[in-house]
N, C-alpha and C positions, 0 to 999 in steps of 0.2 A: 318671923319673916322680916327681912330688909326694908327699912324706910327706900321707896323706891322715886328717883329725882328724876327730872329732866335733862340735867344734865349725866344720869347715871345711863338713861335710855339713849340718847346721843354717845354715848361712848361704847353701849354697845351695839346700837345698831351700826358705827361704822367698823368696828371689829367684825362684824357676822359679815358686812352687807359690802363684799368686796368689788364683786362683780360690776356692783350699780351704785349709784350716787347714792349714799347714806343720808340722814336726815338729821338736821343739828338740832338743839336744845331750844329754840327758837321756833323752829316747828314744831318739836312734841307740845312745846306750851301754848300754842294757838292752837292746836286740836283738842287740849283736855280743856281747852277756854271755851270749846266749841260743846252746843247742845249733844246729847246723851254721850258723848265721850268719857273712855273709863281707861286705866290702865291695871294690868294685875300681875304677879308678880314680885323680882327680885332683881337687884342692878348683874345677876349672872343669866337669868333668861324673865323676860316681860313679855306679853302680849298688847297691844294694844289697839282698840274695841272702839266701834261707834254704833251704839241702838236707835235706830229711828222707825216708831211706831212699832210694827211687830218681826223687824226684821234689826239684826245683829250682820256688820262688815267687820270680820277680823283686816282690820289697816293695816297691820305688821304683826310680824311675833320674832323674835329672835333671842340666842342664846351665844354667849359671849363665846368666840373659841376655846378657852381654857376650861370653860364649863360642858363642851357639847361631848357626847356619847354617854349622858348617863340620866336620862331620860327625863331632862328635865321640863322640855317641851310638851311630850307626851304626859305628864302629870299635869301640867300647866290648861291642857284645852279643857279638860271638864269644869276647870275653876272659873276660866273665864264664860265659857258658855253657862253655870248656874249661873255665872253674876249678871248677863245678860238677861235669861230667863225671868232673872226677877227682877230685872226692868221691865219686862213686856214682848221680851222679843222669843219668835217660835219658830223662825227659822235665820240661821247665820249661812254665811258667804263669804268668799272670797276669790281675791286673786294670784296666783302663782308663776310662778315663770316656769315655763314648760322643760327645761334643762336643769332644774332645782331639786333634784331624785329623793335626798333628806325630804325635805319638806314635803314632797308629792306622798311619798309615804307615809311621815304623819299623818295627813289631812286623811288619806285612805284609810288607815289604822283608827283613826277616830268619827269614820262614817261616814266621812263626805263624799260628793260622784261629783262626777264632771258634769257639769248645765249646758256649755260655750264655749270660744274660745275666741280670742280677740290678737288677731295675727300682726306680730312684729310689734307688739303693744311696749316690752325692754328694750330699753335700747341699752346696749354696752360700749364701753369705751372702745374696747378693738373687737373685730369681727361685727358679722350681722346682727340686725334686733331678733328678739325671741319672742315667740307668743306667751302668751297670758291663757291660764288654764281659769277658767271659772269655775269654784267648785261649791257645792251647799250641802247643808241639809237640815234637817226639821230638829227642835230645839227638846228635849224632853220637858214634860209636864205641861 
């Protein structure tokens, strides 16, 4: 596996994350400065994780465009959810943007449901904001 940087996650979450305001190098390193924050992964697709007490927020996960359609995402959840687990956490979460079809599918393919949903939560450069899909589920072991 790829030594994975801050500044490798900055470059590609503004590659994946066209839509919406991407997050620079500066941010990914005050989250992984921040309590139970983890990142896992490759600078071609990362997730990145905050465990606080027995619950796991996937904060982002992204996969570079030149890397996406070969499932590298979908390899990627179980790895970060053990790494979770064995911090303490038994159920993960997150949030989605409701017009993100890739991703809704992942999250359903690896057992997550819908809890919520948090209306006009994205905002986009042009057109309207989109909701926020909340999705969970229970962590094995």
């Amino acid at each position: 596996m790829s030594m994975l940087t801050q500044d490798d996650m900055a470059r590609t979450h503004c590659a994946a994350f066209v839509l919406s305001r991407p997050w620079d190098a500066s941010e990914f390193a005050s989250l992984l400065d921040g309590p139970g924050c983890f990142a896992s992964g490759t600078p071609a697709c990362f997730a990145l994780v905050r465990v606080i007490a027995d619950e796991a927020e996937l904060l982002t996960i992204a996969t570079h465009p030149d890397h996406q359609g070969r499932g590298l995402a979908r390899a990627l959840m179980p790895r970060w959810q053990d790494i979770a687990a064995a911090r303490g956490a038994r159920h993960a979460f997150l949030e989605v943007a409701a017009d993100n079809a890739p991703a809704i599918a992942l999250y359903l393919g690896a057992g997550y449901r819908d809890l919520g949903l948090r209306r006009g939560y994205y905002a986009r450069e042009t057109g309207p904001s989109v909701d926020a899909r909340i999705m969970g589920r229970d962590l094995p072991g």
